[in-house]
C-alpha positions in Angstrom: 73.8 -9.8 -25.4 69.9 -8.2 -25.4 70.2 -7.2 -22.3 73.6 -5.2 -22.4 72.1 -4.1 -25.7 69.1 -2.1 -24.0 71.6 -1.0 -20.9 74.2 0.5 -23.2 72.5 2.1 -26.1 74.1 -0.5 -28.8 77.7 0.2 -27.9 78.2 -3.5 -26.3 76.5 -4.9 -29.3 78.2 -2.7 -31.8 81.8 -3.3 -30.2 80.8 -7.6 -30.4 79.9 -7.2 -34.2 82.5 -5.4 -35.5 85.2 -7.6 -33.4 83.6 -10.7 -34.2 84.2 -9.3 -37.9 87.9 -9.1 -37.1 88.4 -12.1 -35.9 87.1 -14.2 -38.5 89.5 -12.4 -40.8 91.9 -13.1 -38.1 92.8 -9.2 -37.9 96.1 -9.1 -36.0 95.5 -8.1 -31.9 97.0 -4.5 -30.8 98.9 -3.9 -27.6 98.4 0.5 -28.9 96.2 2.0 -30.8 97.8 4.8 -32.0 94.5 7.3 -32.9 96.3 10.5 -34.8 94.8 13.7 -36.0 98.1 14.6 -36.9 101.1 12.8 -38.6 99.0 9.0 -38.7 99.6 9.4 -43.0 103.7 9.2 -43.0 103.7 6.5 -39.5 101.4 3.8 -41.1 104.5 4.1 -43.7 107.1 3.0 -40.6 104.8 -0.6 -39.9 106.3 -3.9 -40.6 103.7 -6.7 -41.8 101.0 -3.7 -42.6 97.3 -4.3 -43.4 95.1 -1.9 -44.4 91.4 -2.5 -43.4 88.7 -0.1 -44.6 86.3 0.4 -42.0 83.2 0.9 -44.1 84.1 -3.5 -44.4 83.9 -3.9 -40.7 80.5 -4.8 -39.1 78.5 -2.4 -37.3 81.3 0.8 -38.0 79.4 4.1 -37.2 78.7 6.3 -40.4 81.2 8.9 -38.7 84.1 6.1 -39.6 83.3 4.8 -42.6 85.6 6.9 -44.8 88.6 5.8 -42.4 91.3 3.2 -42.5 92.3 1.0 -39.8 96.3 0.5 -40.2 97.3 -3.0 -38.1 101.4 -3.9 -38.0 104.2 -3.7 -36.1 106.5 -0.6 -35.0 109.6 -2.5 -34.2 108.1 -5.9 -31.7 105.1 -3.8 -31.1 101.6 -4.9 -32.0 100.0 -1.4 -33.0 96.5 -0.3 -34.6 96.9 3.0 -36.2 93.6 5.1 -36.8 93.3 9.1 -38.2 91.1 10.6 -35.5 90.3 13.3 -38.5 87.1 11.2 -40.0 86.4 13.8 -43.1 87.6 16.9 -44.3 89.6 19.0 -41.1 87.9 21.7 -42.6 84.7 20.5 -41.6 84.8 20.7 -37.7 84.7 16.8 -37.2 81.0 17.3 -36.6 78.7 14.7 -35.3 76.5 12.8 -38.0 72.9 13.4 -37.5 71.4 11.1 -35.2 74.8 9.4 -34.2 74.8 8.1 -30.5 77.7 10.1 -28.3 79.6 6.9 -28.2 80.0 6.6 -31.9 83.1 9.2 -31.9 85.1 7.1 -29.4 84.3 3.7 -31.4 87.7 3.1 -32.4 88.9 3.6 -29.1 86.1 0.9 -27.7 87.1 -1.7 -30.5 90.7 -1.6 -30.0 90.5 -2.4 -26.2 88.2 -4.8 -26.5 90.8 -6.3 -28.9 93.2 -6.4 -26.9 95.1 -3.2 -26.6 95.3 -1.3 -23.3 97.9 1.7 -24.3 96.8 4.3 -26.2 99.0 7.4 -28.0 96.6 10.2 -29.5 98.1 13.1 -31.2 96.3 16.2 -32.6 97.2 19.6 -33.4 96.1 22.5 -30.7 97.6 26.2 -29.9 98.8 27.7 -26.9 97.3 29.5 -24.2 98.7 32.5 -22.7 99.9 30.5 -19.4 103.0 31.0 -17.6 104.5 28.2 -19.8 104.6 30.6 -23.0 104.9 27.2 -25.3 105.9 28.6 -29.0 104.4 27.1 -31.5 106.5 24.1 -33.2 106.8 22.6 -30.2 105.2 18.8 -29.3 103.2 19.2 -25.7 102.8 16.2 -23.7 99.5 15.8 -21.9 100.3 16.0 -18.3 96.2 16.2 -17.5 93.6 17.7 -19.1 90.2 19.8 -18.4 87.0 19.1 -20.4 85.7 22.5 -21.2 83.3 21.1 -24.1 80.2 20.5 -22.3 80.3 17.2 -24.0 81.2 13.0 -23.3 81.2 10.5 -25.7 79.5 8.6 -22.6 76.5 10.5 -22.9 73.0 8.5 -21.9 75.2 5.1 -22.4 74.7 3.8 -18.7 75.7 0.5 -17.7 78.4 -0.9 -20.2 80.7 -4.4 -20.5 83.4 -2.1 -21.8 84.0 0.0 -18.7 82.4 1.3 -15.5 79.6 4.2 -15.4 82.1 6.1 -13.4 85.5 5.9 -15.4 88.2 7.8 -13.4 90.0 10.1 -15.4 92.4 11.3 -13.0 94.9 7.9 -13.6 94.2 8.5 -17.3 97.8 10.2 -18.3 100.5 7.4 -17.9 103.4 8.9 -16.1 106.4 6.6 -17.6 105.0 7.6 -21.3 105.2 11.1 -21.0 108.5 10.9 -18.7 110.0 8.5 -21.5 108.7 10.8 -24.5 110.4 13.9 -22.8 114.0 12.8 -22.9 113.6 11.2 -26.3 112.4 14.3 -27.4 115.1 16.2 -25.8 117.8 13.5 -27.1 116.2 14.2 -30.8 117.0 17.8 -30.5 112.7 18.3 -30.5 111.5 21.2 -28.6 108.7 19.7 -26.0 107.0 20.5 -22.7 104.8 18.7 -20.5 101.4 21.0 -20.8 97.4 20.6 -19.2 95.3 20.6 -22.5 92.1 22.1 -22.2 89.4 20.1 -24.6 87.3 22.6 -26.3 84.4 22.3 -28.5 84.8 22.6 -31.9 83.7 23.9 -34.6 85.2 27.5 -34.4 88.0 29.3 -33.5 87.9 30.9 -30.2 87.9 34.1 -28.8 90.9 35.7 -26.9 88.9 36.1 -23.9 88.3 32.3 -23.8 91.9 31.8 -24.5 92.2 33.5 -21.2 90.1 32.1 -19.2 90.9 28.4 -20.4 94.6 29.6 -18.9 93.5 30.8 -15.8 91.5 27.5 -15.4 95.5 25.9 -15.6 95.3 25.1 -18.9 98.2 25.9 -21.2 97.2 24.3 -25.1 93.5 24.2 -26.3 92.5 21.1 -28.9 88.9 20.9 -30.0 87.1 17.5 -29.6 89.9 16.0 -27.7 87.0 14.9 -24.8 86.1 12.2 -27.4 89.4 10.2 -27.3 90.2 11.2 -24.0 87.0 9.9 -22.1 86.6 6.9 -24.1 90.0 5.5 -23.0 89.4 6.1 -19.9 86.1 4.5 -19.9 87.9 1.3 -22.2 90.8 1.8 -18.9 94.1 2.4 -21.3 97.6 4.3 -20.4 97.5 7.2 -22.5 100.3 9.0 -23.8 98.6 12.3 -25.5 100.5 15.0 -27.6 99.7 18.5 -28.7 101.1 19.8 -31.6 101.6 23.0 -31.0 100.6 25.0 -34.4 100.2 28.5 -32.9 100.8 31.0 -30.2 96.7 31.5 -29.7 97.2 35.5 -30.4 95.4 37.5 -32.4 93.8 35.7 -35.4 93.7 32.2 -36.9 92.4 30.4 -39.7 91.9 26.2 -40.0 94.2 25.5 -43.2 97.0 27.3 -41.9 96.3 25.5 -38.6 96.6 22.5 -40.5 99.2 23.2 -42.4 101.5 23.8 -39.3 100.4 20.5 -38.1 101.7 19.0 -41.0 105.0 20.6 -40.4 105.2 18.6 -37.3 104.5 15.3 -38.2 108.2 14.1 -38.9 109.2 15.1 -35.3 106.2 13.5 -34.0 106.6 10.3 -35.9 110.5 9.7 -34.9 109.4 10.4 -31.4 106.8 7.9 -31.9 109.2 5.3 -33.6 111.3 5.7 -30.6 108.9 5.3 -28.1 107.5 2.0 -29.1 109.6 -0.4 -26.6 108.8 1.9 -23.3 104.7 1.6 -25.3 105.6 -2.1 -25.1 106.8 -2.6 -22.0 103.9 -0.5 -20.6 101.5 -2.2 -22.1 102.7 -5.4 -21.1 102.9 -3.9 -17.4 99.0 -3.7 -18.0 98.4 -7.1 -18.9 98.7 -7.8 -22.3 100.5 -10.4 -23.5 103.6 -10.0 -25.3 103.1 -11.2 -29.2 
């Protein structure tokens, strides 16, 4: 492993340590990893045969992950590891820890594949743009495709990697059949949804209005900050991805970030029964993609 070492900036060697960690505690294997800024508290509740796993235990975790749990059980026959993409207060912008490699915010993402999981469903809150779509806030916004207006990638100087290629292609990163499937269950729940093009905005500040307006003329219709993290590091690990937008505000006029929050908290009992219901198409798609059933 010394020479993927020196190719990938520790990532390989990282990801090898902290599995090899879970499989001597014999850590049950995922088919999804379920990575939620939003509503990841009240699901973990919904898992049958539930372990909880402090990652400050698990070799090698990155400092920006030590405060977080790993949730591992079953949502119905499902095989799921749940994570809060939040790691620290939301109040402080999710910054990067001094010195932390680019690769060190996706780390979850990277562990869970390499464990065996090859869907992933990530959830965060965001606001609307002023598109043509109009989407009011309170509603759930499935990620049709995204644009990465950040400047930033959590593959940033990693080069050559076991995990995925140098090149990932992003464009086959939204699963179709997710976001189909979550859709009608939505609209069969009575939960107002839309498919939407999330534009992935650095963080941490809230934006002007004439950002707002250029990120919709771009085609973008929500705005989430740090959503390139997740985004780029499963397409780099090569999962499905099923990504949702809670919609917390009509991205008018002036915002604050516990209010944001707060309306993100509203939505997490829609999200999480549209999760619950979800998990046999998650299954079946994951199973599609080669994992085997457990």
């Amino acid at each position: 492993m010394n020479t993927t070492d020196k190719r990938s900036g520790s990532l390989d060697a990282t990801i090898e340590r902290a599995t090899a960690w879970l499989v001597r505690r014999e850590t049950a294997e995922p088919q999804a990893l379920f990575l939620l800024a939003t509503g990841g508290a009240t699901l973990a509740t919904r898992l049958t045969a539930l372990e909880r796993i402090p990652f400050a235990k698990i070799d090698g975790t990155p400092a920006a992950w030590r405060e977080t749990t790993l949730y591992t059980g079953k949502l119905g026959q499902l095989s799921v590891w749940l994570v809060d993409d939040a790691p620290g207060a939301a109040e402080d912008g999710g910054h990067e820890e001094p010195g932390e490699p680019a690769w060190a915010r996706g780390f979850p993402v990277w562990l869970a594949g390499a464990a065996g999981a090859s869907v992933m469903v990530h959830a965060s809150a965001g606001y609307a743009l002023p598109s043509e779509k109009k989407i009011a806030p309170g509603t759930l916004a499935f990620v049709r495709d995204h644009v990465n207006f950040s400047g930033r990638t959590p593959l940033l100087a990693l080069g050559p990697s076991d995990l995925g290629p140098l090149f990932p292609d992003t464009s086959q990163l939204h699963n179709v059949e997710l976001r189909e499937a979550a859709l009608k269950l939505a609209e069969k729940l009575g939960v107002r949804a839309v498919e939407a093009v999330a534009a992935c905005v650095a963080g941490p500040c809230l934006e002007t209005a004439a950002e707002r307006t250029f990120w919709a003329r771009a085609g973008a219709d929500v705005a989430v900050q740090e959503l390139h993290n997740p985004l780029i590091a499963a397409a780099h690990a090569g999962f499905a991805m099923l990504g949702i937008v809670c919609v917390t505000d009509a991205g008018e006029g002036a915002s604050d970030v516990k209010g944001i929050v707060t309306r993100a908290d509203g939505l997490a009992a829609a999200l999480e029964d549209v999760l619950v219901g979800l998990a046999g198409e998650i299954q079946s798609v994951a199973i599609d993609s080669g994992v085997d059933e457990r």
